[in-house]
C-alpha positions as CSV (number, residue, x, y, z in Angstrom):
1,X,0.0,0.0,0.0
2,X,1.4,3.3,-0.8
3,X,0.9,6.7,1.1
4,X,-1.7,7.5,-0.6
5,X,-4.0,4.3,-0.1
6,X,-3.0,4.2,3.5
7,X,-4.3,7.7,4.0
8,X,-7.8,6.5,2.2
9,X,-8.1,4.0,4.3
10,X,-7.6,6.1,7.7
11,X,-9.5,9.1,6.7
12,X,-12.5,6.6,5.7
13,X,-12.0,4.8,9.1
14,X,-11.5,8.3,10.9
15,X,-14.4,9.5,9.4
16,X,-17.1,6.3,10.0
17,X,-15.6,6.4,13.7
18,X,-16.8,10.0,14.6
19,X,-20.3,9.2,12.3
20,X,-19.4,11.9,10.4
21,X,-20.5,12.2,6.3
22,X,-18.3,13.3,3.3
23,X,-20.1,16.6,2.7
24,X,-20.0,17.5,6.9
25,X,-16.1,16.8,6.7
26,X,-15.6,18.7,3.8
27,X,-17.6,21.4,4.5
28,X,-16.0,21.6,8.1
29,X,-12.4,20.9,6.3
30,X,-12.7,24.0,3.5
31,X,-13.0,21.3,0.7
32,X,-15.6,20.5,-1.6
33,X,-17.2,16.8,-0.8
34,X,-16.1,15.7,-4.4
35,X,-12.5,16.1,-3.4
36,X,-13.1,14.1,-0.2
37,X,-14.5,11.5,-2.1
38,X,-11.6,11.4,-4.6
39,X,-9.3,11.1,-1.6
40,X,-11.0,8.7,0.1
41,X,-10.8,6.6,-3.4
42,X,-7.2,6.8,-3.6
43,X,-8.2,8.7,-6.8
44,X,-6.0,11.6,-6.3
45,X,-3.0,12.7,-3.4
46,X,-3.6,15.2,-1.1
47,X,-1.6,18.3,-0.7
48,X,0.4,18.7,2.8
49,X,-2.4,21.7,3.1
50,X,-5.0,19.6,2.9
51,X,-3.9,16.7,4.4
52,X,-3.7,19.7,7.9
53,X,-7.0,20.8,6.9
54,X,-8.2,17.2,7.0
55,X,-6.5,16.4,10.4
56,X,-8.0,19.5,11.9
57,X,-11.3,18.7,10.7
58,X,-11.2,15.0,12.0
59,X,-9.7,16.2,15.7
60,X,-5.9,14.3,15.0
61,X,-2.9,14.9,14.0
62,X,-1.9,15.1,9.9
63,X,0.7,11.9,10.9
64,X,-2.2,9.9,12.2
65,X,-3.6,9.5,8.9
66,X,-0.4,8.4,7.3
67,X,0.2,5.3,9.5
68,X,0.3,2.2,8.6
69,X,-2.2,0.1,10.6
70,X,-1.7,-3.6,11.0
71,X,-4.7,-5.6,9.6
72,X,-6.2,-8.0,12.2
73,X,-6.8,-11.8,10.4
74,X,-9.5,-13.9,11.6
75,X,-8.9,-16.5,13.4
């Protein structure tokens, strides 16, 4: 997984955890919900701006969302 995937995956995660939509994170963020979407996708890389304005928006720190987090396996 590259940066960019692992920061979809913990924005998404982020996100679902505080309940929170695309367009409330966005709007709350500066950004426009398409944007949030595409990021969430993996479809485009976020700016070191944005990626703050993100963090900000979600309550944690920009390096937060740029950790790799171990997958738990079924057992």
């Amino acid at each position: 997984m590259d940066l960019k995937e692992i920061m979809a995956v913990n924005l998404r995660r982020k996100r679902h955890d505080l309940q929170m939509t695309q367009e409330e994170l966005a709007e709350r963020a500066g950004l426009s919900a398409r944007y949030v979407g595409a990021i969430e996708r993996g479809d485009v890389s976020a700016s070191v701006t944005v990626l703050g304005q993100i963090a900000e928006a979600l309550g944690v720190e920009a390096g937060d969302l740029l950790k790799k987090v171990a997958r738990l396996s079924k057992s």
